[in-house]
N, C-alpha and C positions, 0 to 999 in steps of 0.2 A: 626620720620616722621611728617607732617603736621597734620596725623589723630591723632596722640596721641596715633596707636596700638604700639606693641610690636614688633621689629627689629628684623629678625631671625640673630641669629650668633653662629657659631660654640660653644658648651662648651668646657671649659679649658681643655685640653689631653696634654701629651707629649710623645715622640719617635714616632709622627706622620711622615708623609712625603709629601713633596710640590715639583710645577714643576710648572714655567708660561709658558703659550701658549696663542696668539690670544689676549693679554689685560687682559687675567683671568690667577688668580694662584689659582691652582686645591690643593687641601689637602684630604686626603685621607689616612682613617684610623687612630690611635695611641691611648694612653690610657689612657682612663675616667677612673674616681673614681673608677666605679663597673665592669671595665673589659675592654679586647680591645674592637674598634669596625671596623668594614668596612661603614663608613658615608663615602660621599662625599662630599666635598664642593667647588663654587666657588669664589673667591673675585673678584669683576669687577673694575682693578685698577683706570677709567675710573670716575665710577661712586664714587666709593668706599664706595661699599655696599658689602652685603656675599646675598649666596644663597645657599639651599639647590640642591644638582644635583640625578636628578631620572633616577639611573643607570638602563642599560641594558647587558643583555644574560650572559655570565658565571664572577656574581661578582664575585669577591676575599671573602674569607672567614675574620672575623672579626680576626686584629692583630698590631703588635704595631714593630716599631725597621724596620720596611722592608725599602727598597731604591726604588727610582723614578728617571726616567729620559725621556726627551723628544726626541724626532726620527722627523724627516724632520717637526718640526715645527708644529703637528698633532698628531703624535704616543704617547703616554706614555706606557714606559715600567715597570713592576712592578716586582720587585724578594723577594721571600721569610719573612724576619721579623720571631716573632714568637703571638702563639696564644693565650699564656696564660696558657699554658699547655707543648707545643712543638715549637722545633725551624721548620719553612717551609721551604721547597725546591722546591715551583713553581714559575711558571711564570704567566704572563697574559701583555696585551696589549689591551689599552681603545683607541681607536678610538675619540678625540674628536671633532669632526663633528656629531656625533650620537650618542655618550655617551653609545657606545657595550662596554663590555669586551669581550675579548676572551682568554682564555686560550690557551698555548701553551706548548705542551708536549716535555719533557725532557729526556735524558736519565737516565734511574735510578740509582740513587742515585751519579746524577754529577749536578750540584755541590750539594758540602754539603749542607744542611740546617744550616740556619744562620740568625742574627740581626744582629742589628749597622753597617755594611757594606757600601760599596759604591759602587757605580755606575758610570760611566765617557763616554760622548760618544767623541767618533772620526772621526768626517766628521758627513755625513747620515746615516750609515750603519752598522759601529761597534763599539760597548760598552766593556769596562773594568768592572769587579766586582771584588773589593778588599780586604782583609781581614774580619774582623770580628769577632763573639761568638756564641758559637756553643757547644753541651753538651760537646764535648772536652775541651773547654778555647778555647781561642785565635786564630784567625787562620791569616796566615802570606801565605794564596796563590795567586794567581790572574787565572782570569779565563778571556778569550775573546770568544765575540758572535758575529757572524757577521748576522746579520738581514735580511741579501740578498742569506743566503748559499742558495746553488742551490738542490733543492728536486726533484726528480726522477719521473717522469711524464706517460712518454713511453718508451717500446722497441721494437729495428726491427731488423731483423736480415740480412746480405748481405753475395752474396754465393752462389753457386749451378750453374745452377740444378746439374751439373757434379762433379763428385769424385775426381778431380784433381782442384778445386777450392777451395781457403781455404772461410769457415764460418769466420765472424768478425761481433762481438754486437754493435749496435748503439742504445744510449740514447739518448733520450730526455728531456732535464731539464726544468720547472719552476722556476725564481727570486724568493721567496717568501717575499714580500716587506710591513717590519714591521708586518707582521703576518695578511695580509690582503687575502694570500691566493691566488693572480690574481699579474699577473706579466708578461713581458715578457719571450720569450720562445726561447730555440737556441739547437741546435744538436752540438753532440762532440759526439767523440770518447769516447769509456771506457777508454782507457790508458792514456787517457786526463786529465779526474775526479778522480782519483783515489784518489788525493792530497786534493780533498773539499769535495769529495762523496762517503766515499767506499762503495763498491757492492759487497754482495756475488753472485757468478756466479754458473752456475752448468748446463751443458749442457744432453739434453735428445736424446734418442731415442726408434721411432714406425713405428712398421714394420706389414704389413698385418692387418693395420686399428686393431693393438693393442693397450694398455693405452702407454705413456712415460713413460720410464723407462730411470733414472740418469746413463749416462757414468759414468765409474771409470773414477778418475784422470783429467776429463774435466771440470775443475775449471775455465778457463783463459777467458778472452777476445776473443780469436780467436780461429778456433776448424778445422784441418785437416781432411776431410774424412778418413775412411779405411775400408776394405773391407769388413767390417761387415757392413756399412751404406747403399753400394748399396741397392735398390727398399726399401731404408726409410726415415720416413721424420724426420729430428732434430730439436727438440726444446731446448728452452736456456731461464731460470729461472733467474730472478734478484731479489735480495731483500736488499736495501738498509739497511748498517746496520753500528754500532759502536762495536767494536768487534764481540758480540758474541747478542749485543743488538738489533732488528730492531727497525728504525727509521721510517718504515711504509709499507704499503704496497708492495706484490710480483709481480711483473709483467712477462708475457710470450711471447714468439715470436716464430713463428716457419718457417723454410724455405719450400723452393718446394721440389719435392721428389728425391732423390741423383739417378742418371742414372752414366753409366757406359758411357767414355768419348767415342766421337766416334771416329773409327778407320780411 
């Protein structure tokens, strides 16, 4: 420069990872001489100078081999690499407009933890992750994320007050868009979602201002009275999950109190 100081620029690493967004290519992470690191940096292709970036809220841990990719022009997503020690299996998504990270939770142990991989997006919304190395050797899978699956918000329940009315669960979902958490919001059916949200179900009853207590066998979407429900009131339990996994929190809904039809 004109003053004669010292130019910051990244030191020499490799198995780092880069993505441009906005005029700048972001670099992030790979491995220096004495170990990985989690640096960031920008190049301003513009100016064509480098910069130091002073990250915020849940950095990525220091590592080397991970994949990047950018989301609507804003997002970078970040998966796994390894640290020096072990292969990772997280996520996270930097925001750059505000240079946040945020972590974003997975089901355990999908995918595998891995380096050298890739990353591929498709349209805005869903990314490919492709093989890789992993303590196994080699791996030959693919995995798809879609960035907008829809996350479980509310539940209400329709039905009643009468015994001869069937119960049927209504959700409500959140977009969850790039991991920003705020999204548009739309009501469907349970037997709708099944295919992008599975829900464990599990229908209750209380009677005489007792606690709930879980029906046998009342797993479904929909729940016929019987003549154990008359003068009680049903409630109905969701908990969003991957098998056997949750994927977040349980939600509850409960109807008015079941009357005997009138005559």
């Amino acid at each position: 420069n004109g003053g004669g100081g010292e130019v910051a620029v990244p030191r020499p690493r490799g198995s780092h990872a880069a993505v441009a967004a906005k005029g700048n290519l972001y670099v992030f992470g790979g491995q220096l001489e004495e170990g990985p690191t989690n640096e960031l940096w920008a190049f301003d292709m513009l100016r064509s100078c480098w910069s130091r970036v002073a990250q915020q809220g849940d950095v990525p841990s220091p590592r080397s081999g991970h994949a990047m990719v950018l989301l609507e022009d804003r997002y970078v997503l970040l998966f796994g690499g390894h640290s020096g020690e072990r292969h990772l299996s997280d996520m996270y998504i930097l925001d750059t407009d505000t240079m946040r990270w945020e972590q974003k939770r997975l089901p355990l142990g999908h995918p595998l933890g891995r380096s050298a991989h890739q990353l591929s997006p498709v349209g805005d919304t869903r990314v490919y992750m492709t093989f890789g190395w992993s303590p196994h050797g080699v791996l030959c899978d693919l995995h798809a994320l879609d960035t907008r699956a829809p996350v479980l918000s509310k539940v209400s329940v329709s039905g009643g007050p009468y015994s001869s009315s069937l119960c049927q669960v209504s959700v409500e979902f959140a977009k969850d868009k790039s991991g920003k958490g705020e999204g548009e919001k739309h009501r469907s059916q349970q037997q709708q979602q099944n295919q992008s949200a599975p829900i464990s179900i599990q229908w209750h009853r209380s009677k005489n201002g007792k606690p709930f207590a879980p029906i046998a066998g009342a797993v479904t979407s929909v729940y016929m009275p019987t003549a154990d429900d008359v003068n009680a009131v049903l409630g109905v339990s969701c908990l969003p999950c991957d098998g056997s996994v949750p994927l977040g929190p349980s939600y509850f809904a409960a109807t008015q109190q079941i009357e005997v039809d009138p005559e």
